[in-house]
C-alpha positions in Angstrom: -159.6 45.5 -1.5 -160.1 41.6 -0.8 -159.4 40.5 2.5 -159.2 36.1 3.3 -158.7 35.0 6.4 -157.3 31.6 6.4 -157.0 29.3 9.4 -158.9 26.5 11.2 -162.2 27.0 13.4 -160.9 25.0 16.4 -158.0 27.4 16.5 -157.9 29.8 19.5 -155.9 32.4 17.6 -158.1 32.4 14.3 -161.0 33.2 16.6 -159.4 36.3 18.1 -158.6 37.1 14.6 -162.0 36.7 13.3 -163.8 38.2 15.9 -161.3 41.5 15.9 -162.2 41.7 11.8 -166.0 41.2 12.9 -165.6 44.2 15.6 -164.3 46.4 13.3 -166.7 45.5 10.8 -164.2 44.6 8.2 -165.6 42.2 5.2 -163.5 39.3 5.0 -164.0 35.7 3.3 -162.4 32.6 5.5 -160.6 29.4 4.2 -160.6 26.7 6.3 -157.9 25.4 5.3 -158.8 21.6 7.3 -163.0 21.7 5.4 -162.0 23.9 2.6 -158.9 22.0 2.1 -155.1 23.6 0.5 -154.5 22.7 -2.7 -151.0 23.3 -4.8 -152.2 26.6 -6.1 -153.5 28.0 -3.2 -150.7 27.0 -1.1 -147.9 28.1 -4.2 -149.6 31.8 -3.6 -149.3 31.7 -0.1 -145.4 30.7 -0.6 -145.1 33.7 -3.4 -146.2 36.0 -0.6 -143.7 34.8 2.1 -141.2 32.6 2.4 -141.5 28.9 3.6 -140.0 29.5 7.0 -142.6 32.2 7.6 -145.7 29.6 6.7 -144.2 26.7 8.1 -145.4 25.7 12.1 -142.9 23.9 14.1 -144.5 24.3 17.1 -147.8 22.7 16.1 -149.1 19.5 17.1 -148.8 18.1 13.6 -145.1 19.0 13.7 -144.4 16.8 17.0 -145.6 14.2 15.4 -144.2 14.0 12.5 -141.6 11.1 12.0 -138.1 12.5 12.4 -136.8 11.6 8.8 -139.6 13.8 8.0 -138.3 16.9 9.4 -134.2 16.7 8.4 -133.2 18.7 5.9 -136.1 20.8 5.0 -136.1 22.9 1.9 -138.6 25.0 0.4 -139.5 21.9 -2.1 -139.9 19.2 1.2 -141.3 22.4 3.2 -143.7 22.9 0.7 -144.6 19.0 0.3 -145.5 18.5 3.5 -147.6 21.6 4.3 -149.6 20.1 1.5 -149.9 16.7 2.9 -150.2 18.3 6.2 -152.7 21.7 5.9 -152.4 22.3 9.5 -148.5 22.5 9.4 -149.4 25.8 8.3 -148.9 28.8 10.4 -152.2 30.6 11.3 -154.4 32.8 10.5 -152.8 34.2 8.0 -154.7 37.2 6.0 -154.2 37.9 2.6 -155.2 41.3 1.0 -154.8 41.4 -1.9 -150.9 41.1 -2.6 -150.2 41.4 0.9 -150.1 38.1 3.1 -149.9 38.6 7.5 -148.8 35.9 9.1 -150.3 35.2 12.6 -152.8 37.9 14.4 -151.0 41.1 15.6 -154.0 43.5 17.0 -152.7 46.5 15.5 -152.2 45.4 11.4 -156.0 44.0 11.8 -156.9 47.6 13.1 -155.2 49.1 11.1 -157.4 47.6 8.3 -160.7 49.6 9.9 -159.0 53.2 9.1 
C-alpha cells in the first residue's frame, strides 16, 4: 500500500493530518504541493480520483482573491486551469492510497489506516 499525503506545511489542517499518520505510525510520503509544485499529471490523477468540485477550495484565501471573471462559469476544464495556475486552490490534505484519494482530514479514515 502507498500512502501521499499532499498539502502545504503552513497549513493548520495538514499538520493534524500529518501528525495523526505519525501517531499511528503509518508510512506516508508528502507533496507539498506550494515547494514540490502540481504539475498537469499530477493534478489530472488527482481529478481521475474525484471530481473537480471535490478538489476545488472556495473558501481559501487564494479564492477571495481571485478576479471575479475568474470564477464565472467554472467547468471542470477552467476548474482544472486554475488549480494549476493556482496549487493552493486545492482542497487540503488530501491522501491518496493507492487508487483511493481522501479529501480533507477526517480522524477516523486516518485511523482507520493503522488496523
Amino acid at each position: 500500500m502507498t500512502i501521499t499525503l499532499y498539502g502545504i506545511k503552513t497549513c493548520d489542517t495538514c499538520r493534524k493530518a500529518r501528525r495523526q499518520l505519525e501517531t499511528q505510525g503509518t508510512p506516508y510520503n508528502y507533496h507539498d504541493l506550494r515547494e514540490d509544485g502540481l504539475d498537469a499529471a499530477l493534478l489530472d490523477a488527482l481529478l481521475a480520483a474525484t471530481e473537480w468540485r471535490a478538489l476545488l477550495n472556495t473558501r481559501s484565501t487564494t479564492w477571495r482573491q481571485l478576479d471575479a471573471t475568474a470564477k464565472q462559469d467554472l467547468d471542470a476544464e477552467r476548474a482544472r486551469a486554475l488549480m494549476l495556475a493556482h496549487p493552493t486552490l486545492i482542497k487540503r490534505p488530501l491522501l491518496a492510497i493507492d487508487d483511493t484519494l481522501i479529501v480533507g482530514f477526517d480522524k477516523t479514515r486516518y485511523t482507520a489506516l493503522a488496523d
